[in-house]
C-alpha positions, 0 to 999 in steps of 0.5 A, spaced: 629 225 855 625 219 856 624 216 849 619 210 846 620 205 840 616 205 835 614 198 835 611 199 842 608 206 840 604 203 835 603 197 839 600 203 844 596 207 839 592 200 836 590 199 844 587 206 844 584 206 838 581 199 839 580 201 847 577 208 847 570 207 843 570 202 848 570 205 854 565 211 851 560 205 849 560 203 857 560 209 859 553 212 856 551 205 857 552 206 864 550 214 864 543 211 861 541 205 864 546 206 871 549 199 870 555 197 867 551 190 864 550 191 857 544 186 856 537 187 859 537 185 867 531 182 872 529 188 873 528 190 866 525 184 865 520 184 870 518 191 869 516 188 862 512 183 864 509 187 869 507 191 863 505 186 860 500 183 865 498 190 867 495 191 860 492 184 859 488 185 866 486 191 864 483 191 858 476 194 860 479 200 862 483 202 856 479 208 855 479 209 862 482 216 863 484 215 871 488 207 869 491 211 863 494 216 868 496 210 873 498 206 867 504 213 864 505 214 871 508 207 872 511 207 865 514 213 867 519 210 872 520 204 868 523 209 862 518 205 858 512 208 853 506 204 850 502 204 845 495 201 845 492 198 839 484 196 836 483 190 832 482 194 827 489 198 828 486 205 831 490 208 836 487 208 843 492 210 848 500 213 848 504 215 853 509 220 851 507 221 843 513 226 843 519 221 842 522 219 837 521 211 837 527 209 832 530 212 839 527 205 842 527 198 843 520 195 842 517 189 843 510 188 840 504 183 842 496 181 842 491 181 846 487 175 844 481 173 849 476 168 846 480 167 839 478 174 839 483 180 837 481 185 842 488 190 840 495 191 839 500 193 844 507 196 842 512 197 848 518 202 848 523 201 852 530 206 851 534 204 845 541 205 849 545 202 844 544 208 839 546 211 844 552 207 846 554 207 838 555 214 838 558 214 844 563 209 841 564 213 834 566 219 838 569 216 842 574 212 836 574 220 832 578 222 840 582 216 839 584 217 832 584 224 834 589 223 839 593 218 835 594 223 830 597 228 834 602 224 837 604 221 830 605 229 827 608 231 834 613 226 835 614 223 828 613 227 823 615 234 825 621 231 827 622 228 821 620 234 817 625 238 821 631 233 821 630 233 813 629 241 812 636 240 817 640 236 812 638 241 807 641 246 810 648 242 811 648 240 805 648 247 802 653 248 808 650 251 813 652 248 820 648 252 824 642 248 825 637 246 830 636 239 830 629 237 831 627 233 838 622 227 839 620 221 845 621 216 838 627 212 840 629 211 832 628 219 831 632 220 837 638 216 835 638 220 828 637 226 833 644 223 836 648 221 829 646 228 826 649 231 832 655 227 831 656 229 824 655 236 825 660 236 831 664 233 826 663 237 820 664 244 825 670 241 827 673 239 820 671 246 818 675 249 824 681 245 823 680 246 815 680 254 818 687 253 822 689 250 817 689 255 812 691 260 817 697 256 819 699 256 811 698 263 810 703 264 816 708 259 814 708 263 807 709 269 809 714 267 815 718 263 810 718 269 805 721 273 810 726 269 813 729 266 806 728 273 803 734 276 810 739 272 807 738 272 800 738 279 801 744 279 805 748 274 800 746 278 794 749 284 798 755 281 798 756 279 792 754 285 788 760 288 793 764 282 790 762 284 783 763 292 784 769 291 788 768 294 794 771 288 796 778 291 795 783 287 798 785 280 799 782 279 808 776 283 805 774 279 800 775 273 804 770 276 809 764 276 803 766 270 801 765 268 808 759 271 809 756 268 803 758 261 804 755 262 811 748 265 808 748 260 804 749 255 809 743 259 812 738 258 806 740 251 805 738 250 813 732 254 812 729 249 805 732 243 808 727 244 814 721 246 810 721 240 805 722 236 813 716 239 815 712 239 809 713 231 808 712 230 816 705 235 816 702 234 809 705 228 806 702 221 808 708 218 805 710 211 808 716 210 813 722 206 810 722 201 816 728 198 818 732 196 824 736 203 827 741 202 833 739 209 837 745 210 840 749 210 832 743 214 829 745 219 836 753 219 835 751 221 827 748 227 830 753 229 834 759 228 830 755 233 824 754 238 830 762 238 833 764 243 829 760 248 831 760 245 838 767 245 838 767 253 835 764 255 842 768 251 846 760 245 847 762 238 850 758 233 849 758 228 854 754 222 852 751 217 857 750 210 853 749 204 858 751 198 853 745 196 852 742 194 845 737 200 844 735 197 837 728 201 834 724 200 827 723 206 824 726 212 817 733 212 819 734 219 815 728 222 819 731 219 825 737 223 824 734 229 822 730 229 829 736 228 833 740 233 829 735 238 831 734 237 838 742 237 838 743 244 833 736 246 838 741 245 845 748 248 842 745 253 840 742 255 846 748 254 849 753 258 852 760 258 850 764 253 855 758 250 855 755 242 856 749 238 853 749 232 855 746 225 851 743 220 853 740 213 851 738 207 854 733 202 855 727 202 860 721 195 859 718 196 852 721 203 851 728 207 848 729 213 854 733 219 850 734 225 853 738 232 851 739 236 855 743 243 856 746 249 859 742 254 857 737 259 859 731 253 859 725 255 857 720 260 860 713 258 861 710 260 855 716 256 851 713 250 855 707 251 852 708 253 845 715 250 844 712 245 839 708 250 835 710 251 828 714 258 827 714 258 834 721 262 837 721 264 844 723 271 846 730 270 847 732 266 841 728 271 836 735 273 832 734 270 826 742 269 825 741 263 830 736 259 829 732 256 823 725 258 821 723 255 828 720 248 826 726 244 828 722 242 834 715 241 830 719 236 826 723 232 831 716 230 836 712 230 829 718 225 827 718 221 834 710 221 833 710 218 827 715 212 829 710 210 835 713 215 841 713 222 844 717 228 845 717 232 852 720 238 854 721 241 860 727 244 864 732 241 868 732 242 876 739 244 875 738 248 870 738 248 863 732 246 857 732 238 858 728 235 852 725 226 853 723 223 848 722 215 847 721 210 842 718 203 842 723 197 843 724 193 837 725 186 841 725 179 837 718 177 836 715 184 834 722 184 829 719 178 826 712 180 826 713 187 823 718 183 818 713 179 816 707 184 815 712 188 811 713 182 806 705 181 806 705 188 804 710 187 799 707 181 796 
């Protein structure tokens, strides 16, 4: 929609207000004299002298009934009236005795002859600037009137809704009706309560999400850290009643306890990273991280499950220096559970294959394994919290389902991204990177880490 500043918008309307009587002037000036010109022209003028002659010449026929039909005939055409006077001001003669004479210009002489007053004439000629005048006053009432409603239209019932609209958000009502207006100023207020409510729904809806996903993660969490429990404290009530009654058996409980236990401890260990990644805006702990070392710390903390189901873990590194600036402790947590992620999902005699290296401005690192990939819904849904695909639901081989969640939230914070897919060989392959740590940005990220400090 078109729209008009205000400043022009006045600017237009005091032209109409001072224009439009101005135009109703001229024109029942014209529609009564048939010119434009508002002076008295020739032809008014000669027909007042006219008059005027024919009067004097005249004067012994005054009283004479045949020249007062000549005289208002004549007078009629000319859109004049007369009024004939005695010396001693008694009427003889007028035309038209029916009009209002303060409808009138009048131009009034005396007939003298021989030093005598022989009587008094009064011409009449149509006032058309009375006429002219209250054309003009309507004419300025039309204008206001029409000024009037632009203004109510365009401002102020605009402004009245736009204020019954803030009302209305401030109460938390969101559901409004912003109001329209041509007046680019009240347009871009339109614009920018537009902006703000968008902002405000989508705030709210993400406040919503957020409020289910923590429901959600509660009673997800509340179930898979009661499986353990209630399997560790099974286990031990057998220990205690002595259901385990020989040395192999109570082996086996004391296995399986420290293996719930280990379970739990996993469990928390994963929520505490999700929520300091999710809810805390906690500062990194930068320093300089040797990617490649980071990596061969996970690896080495996962060989003895690894190596359990007979995994090797061929690791690809070309040498080069793939130094980052980040957390090394959550650096660490995102490479375990990409790695825990491809060891579990796959097969005894299996193979998960590392690699690090550098490429431009970028540290390329990819994980990828043997297993049965990912469908097309995993794709989709893999970085989603408590997510767990269909053939990964046994909650005995996984976590709470928040290892990947945390890993791409870990590499987002520290500048990079995660991606996952699988290998055209077969097997789930996730690639991520993470920015380059050349000399100049190690220096100018020590510097504003120190101005930070100071």
């Amino acid at each position: 929609m078109k729209t008009i500043r205000i400043r022009k918008f006045t600017i237009l309307s005091l032209f109409l207000i001072l224009t439009l009587p101005w135009l109703f002037y001229v024109a029942a000036h014209f529609m009564e004299t048939k010119t434009v010109r508002l002076g008295m022209d020739d032809s008014q003028k000669e027909n007042v002298e006219a008059t005027i002659h024919l009067i004097e010449t005249n004067t012994d026929n005054w009283t004479d009934p045949a020249w007062q039909e000549q005289l208002s005939r004549q007078l009629e055409k000319m859109n004049m009236d007369v009024s004939i006077l005695s010396d001693s001001n008694q009427e003889i003669f007028r035309t038209d005795s029916e009009r209002e004479p303060s409808f009138k210009r009048t131009e009034h002489f005396s007939i003298i002859q021989d030093d005598q007053v022989l009587g008094r004439v009064a011409i009449y000629q149509a006032n058309s600037k009375v006429t002219q005048m209250i054309a003009a006053f309507f004419g300025l009432l039309s204008a206001f009137f029409i000024v009037g409603y632009a203004i109510r239209r365009y401002i102020l019932i605009p402004l009245e809704k736009t204020s019954q609209c803030a009302r209305q958000i401030a109460e938390g009502d969101l559901d409004v009706q912003l109001p329209t207006s041509r007046i680019t100023e009240i347009a871009e207020v339109h614009d920018g309560f537009k902006v703000m409510v968008d902002g405000l729904n989508e705030s709210f809806q993400k406040q919503v999400e957020l409020e289910d996903e923590r429901r959600f993660v509660i009673a997800a969490v509340a179930h898979d850290l009661r499986t353990p429990l209630f399997a560790l404290r099974g286990y031990l009530d057998g220990l205690e009643k002595g259901i385990a009654n020989s040395p192999d058996k109570m082996a086996k409980y004391l296995a399986v306890c420290k293996e719930k236990s280990a379970q739990l401890d996993r469990l928390v260990e994963e929520l505490f990273t999700f929520t300091k990644t999710e809810y805390l805006d906690a500062e990194l702990k930068e320093n300089t991280v040797d990617l490649p070392l980071v990596l061969q710390k996970s690896i080495d903390s996962l060989n003895p499950l690894a190596q359990k189901k007979h995994i090797s873990i061929i690791v690809d590194h070309s040498g080069e220096d793939c130094v980052i600036m980040g957390d090394s402790h959550l650096l660490e947590r995102a490479m375990n559970n990409l790695l825990d992620n491809a060891v579990r999902h796959t097969p005894c005699y299996g193979k998960v294959f590392v690699q690090c290296f550098k490429n431009g401005n970028k540290v390329i690192f990819t994980v990828q394994d043997t297993g049965e990939g990912f469908s097309s819904e995993d794709l989709q849904r893999v970085f989603e919290p408590l997510y767990r695909g269909e053939a990964s639901r046994n909650r005995s081989t996984g976590g709470v389902g928040l290892g990947l969640t945390i890993s791409k939230k870990i590499i987002r914070r520290h500048g990079g991204d995660l991606m996952v897919d699988n290998h055209s060989e077969g097997g789930a392959l996730l690639r991520g990177w993470i920015p380059f740590l050349d000399a100049q940005n190690m220096g100018t990220k020590k510097q504003s880490k120190e101005s930070k400090e100071k």
